[in-house]
C-alpha positions as CSV (number, residue, x, y, z in Angstrom):
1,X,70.0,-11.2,94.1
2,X,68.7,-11.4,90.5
3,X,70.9,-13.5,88.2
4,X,71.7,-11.4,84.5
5,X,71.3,-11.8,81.5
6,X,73.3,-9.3,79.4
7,X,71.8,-7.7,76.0
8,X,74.7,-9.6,74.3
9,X,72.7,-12.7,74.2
10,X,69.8,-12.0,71.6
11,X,67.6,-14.0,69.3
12,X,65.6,-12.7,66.4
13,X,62.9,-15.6,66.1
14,X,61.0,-17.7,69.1
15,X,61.8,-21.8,68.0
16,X,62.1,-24.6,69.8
17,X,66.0,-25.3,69.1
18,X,67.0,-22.3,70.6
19,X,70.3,-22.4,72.9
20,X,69.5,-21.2,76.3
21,X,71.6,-18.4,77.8
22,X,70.9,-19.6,80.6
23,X,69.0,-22.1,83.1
24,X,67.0,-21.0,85.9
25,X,64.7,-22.6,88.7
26,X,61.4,-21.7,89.1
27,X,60.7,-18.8,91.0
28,X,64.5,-17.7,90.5
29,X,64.5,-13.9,90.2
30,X,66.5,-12.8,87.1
31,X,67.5,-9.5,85.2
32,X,67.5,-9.3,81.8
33,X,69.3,-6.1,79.9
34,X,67.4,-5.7,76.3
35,X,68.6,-3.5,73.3
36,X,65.8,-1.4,71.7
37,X,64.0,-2.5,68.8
38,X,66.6,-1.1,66.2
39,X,69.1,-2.6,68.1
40,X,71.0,0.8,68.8
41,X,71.0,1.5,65.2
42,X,69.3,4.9,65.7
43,X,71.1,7.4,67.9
44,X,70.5,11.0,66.1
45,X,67.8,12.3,63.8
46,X,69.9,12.0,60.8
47,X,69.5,8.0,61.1
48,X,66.9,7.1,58.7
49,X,65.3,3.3,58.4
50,X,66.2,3.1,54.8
51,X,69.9,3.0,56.0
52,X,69.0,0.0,58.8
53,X,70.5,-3.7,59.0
54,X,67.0,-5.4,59.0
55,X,68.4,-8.2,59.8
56,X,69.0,-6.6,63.5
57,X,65.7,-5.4,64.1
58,X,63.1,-6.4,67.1
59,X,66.3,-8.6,69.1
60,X,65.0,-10.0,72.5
61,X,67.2,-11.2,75.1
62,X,67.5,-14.9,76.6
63,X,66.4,-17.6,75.9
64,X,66.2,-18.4,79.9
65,X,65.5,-21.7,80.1
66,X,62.7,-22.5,83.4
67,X,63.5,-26.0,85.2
68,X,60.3,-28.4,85.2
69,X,58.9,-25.8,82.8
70,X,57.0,-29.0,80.3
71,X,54.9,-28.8,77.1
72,X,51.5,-27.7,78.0
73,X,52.1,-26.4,81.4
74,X,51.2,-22.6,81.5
75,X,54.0,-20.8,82.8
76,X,53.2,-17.3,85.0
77,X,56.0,-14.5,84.5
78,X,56.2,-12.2,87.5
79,X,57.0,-8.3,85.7
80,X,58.7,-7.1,89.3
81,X,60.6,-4.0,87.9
82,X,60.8,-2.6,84.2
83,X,63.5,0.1,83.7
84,X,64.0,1.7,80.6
85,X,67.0,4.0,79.2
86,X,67.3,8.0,78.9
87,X,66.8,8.2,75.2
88,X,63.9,7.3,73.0
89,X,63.2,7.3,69.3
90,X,60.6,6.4,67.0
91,X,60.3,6.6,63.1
92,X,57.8,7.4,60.4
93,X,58.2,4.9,57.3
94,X,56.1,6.1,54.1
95,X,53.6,2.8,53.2
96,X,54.0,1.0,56.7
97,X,51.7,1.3,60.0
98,X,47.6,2.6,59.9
99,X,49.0,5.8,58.4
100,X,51.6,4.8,55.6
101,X,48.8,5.2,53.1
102,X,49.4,8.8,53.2
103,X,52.9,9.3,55.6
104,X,55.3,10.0,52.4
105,X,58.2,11.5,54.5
106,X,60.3,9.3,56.6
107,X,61.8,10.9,59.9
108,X,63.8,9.6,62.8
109,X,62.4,11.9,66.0
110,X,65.1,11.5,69.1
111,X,63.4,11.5,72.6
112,X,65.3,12.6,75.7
113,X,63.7,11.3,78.9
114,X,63.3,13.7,82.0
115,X,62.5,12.0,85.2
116,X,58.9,10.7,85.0
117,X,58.2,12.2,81.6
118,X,59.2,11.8,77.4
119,X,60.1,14.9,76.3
120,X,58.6,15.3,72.3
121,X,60.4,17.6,70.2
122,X,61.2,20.1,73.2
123,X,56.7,20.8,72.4
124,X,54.8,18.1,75.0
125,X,55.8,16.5,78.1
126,X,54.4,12.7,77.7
127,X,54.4,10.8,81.0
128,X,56.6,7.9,81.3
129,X,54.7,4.2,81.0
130,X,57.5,1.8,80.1
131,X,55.9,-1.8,78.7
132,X,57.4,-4.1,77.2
133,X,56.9,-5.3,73.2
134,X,58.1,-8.9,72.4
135,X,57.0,-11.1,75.5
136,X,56.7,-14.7,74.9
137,X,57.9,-18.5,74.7
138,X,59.4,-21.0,72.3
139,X,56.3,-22.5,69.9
140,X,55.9,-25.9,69.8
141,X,57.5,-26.2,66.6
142,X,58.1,-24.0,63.9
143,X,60.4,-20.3,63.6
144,X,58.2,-17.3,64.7
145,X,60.0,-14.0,64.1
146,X,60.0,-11.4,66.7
147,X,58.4,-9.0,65.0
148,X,55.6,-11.5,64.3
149,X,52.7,-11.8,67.1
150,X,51.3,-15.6,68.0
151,X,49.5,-17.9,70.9
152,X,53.5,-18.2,72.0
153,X,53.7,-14.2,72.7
154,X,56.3,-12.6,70.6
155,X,55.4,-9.1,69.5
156,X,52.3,-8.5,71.4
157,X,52.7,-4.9,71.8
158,X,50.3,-5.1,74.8
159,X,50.6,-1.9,77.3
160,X,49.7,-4.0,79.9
161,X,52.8,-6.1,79.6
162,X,54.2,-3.2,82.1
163,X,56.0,-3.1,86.0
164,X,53.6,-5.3,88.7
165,X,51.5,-7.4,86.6
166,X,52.0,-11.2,85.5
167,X,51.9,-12.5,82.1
168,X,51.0,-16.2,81.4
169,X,52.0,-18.1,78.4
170,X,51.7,-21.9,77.6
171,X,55.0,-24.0,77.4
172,X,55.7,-25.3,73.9
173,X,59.3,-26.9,74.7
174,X,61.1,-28.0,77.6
175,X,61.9,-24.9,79.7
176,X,60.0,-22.7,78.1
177,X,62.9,-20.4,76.5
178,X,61.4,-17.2,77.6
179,X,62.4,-14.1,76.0
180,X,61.7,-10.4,75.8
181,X,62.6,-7.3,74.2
182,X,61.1,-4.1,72.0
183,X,60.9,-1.8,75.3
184,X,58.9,1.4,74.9
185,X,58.7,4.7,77.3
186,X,55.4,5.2,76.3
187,X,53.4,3.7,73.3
188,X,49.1,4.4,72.9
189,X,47.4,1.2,72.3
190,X,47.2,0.1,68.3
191,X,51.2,1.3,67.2
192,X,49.7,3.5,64.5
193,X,53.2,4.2,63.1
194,X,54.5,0.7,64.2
195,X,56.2,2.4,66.9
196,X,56.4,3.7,70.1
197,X,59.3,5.4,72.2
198,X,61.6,3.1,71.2
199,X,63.7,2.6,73.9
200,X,66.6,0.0,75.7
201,X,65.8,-1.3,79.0
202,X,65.9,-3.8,81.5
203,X,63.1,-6.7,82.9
204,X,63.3,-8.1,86.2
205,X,61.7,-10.9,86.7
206,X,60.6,-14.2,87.8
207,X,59.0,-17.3,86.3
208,X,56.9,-20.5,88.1
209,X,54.7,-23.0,86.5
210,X,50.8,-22.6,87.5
211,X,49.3,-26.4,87.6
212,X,46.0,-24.7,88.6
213,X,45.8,-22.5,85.5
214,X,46.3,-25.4,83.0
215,X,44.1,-25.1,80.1
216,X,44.3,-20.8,80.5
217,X,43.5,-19.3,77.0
218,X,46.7,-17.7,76.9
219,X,48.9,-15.2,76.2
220,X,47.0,-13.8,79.0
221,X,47.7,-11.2,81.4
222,X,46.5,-10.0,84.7
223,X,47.2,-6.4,86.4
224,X,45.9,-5.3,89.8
225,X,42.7,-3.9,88.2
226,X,42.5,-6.5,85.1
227,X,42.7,-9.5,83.7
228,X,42.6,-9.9,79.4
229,X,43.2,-12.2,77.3
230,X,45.0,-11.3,74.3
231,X,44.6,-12.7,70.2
232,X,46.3,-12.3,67.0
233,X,45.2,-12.9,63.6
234,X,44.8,-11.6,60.1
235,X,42.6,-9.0,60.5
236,X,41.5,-6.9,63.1
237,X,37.6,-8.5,63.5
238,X,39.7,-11.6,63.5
239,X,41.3,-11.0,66.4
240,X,38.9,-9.1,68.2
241,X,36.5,-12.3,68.1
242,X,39.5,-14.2,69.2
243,X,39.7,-12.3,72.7
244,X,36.1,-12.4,73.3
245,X,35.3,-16.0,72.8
246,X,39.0,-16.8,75.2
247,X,37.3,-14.1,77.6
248,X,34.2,-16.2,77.6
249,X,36.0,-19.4,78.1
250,X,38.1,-17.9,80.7
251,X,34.9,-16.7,82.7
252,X,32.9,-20.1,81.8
253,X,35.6,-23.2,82.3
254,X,37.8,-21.1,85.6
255,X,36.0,-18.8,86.9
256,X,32.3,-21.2,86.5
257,X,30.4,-18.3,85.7
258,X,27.0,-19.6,83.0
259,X,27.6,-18.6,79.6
260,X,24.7,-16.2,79.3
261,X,26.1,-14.6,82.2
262,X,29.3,-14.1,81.5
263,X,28.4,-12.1,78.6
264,X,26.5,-10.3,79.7
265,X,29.0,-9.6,82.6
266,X,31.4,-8.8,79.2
267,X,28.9,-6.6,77.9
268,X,28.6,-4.5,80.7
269,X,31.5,-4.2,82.0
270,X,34.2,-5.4,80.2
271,X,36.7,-3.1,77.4
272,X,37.6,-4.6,74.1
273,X,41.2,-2.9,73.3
274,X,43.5,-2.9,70.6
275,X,47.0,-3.8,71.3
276,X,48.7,-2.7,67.9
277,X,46.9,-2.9,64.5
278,X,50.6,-2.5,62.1
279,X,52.4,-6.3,62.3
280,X,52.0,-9.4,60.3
281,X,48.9,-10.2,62.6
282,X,46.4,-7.9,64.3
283,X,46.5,-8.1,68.6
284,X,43.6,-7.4,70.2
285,X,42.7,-7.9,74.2
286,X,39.5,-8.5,76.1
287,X,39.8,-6.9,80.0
288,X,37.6,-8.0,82.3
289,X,37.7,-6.2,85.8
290,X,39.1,-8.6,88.8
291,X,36.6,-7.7,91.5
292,X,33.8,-9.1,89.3
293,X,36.2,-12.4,89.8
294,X,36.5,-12.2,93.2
295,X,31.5,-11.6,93.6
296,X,32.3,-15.1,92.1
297,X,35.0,-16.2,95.0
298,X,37.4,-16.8,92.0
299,X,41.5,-15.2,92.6
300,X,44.3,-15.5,90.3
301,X,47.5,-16.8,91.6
């Protein structure tokens, strides 16, 4: 049985002096209940941003502390199950997100869910692809906010953060202090209005150290189909050169594959793909089909 971690025990910020809510062992199966990114704030059309606490926005859940988890190890995160609630909203804020240039209303939208599907403004039926938002561990040093995007994790916004797949993320502290949070019913890759179906949720899950993946050019994830690395930076060709070149070193120092091969491998069949283009930094990811990995005799974990 999973042990829990109740949405009571939130942080607002990844740092390294965080107090655990609690201390797991590797491979320890645990459950952690998350509030949505507003923090519960929004419940009914007539709640408007203007009128939010800001200081309770983007709350994650933990820190869980990992026994043996060190500084430098990389640290795999089993996503076994990720539930989400039966009401979703999202917002439109005049001068934030690609379109606040010209957005000049702000509206709350309330989404009710119906089995496997979003239902949007009783119009379109949206199927149902929970993922989750912030994802990440303690920096080494330094307070990153959650709604701030780094090689720790944090706001990645990353659709393939989703039910089944592994996420891998290099220790900074002792125990890693893994957290999570932002859950969305549905979001399209970039955020455009820096939000997706905004919703509360749970993460089941499980943590181990990987000795063999030392050195991975992380965050990083991996899916059945996939593997990607994931970058954020300034601006968007920042980060997009960020993926590809940790793409190329993935392929070149793990999976031994010549340089001029693997991009050439990249270039024909790999997908460069926007996370979300609307936070502090720009995410981008680099996927890169698994059964190309395995022609080489290479297998995750």
């Amino acid at each position: 049985m999973a042990v829990k971690v109740t949405r009571d025990h939130l942080f607002f910020a990844f740092e390294p002096k965080s107090n655990p809510a609690i201390q797991v062992k590797q491979g320890e199966e645990v459950l952690l209940e998350t509030h949505d990114c507003f923090e519960g704030q929004i419940q009914k059309p007539q709640d408007l941003v203007d009128k939010l606490d800001w200081d309770h926005v983007n709350p994650a859940t933990g820190p869980v502390y990992i026994e043996g988890a060190k500084p430098g190890d990389v640290l795999q995160v089993d996503l076994l199950e990720v539930k989400v609630g039966k009401q979703a909203s999202m917002v439109t804020i005049p001068g934030e997100g690609a379109l606040g240039d010209v957005i000049t209303e702000m509206e709350t939208a309330i989404l009710k869910l119906e089995s496997d599907h979003i239902l949007f403004k009783d119009k379109i039926r949206i199927p149902k692809k929970p993922m989750i938002g912030v994802i990440g561990v303690a920096p080494a040093e330094g307070l990153v906010p959650n709604g701030t995007p780094g090689p720790h994790g944090g706001n990645l916004d990353c659709t393939l953060m989703a039910e089944g797949n592994s996420a891998y993320f290099t220790v900074g502290v002792e125990g890693a202090l893994f957290g999570a949070g932002d859950f969305h019913a549905a979001m399209g890759d970039g955020e455009i209005v820096v939000c997706g179906a905004e919703i509360a949720g749970e993460l089941h899950f499980k943590a181990q150290v990987v000795p063999e993946l030392k050195g991975l050019p992380t965050p990083f994830v991996q899916t059945p189909e996939v593997v990607a690395t994931i970058y954020s930076a300034p601006t968007i060709d920042e980060a997009a050169s960020g993926a590809i070149h940790r793409m190329a070193g993935f392929l070149t120092d793990f999976v031994k594959i010549p340089l001029n091969d693997a991009g050439m491998l990249m270039s024909l069949v790999g997908e460069l793909k926007f996370c979300q283009v609307v936070d502090p930094l720009k995410t981008v990811r680099f996927e890169f089909p698994r059964w190309v990995l395995a022609e080489y005799g290479f297998q995750m974990k």
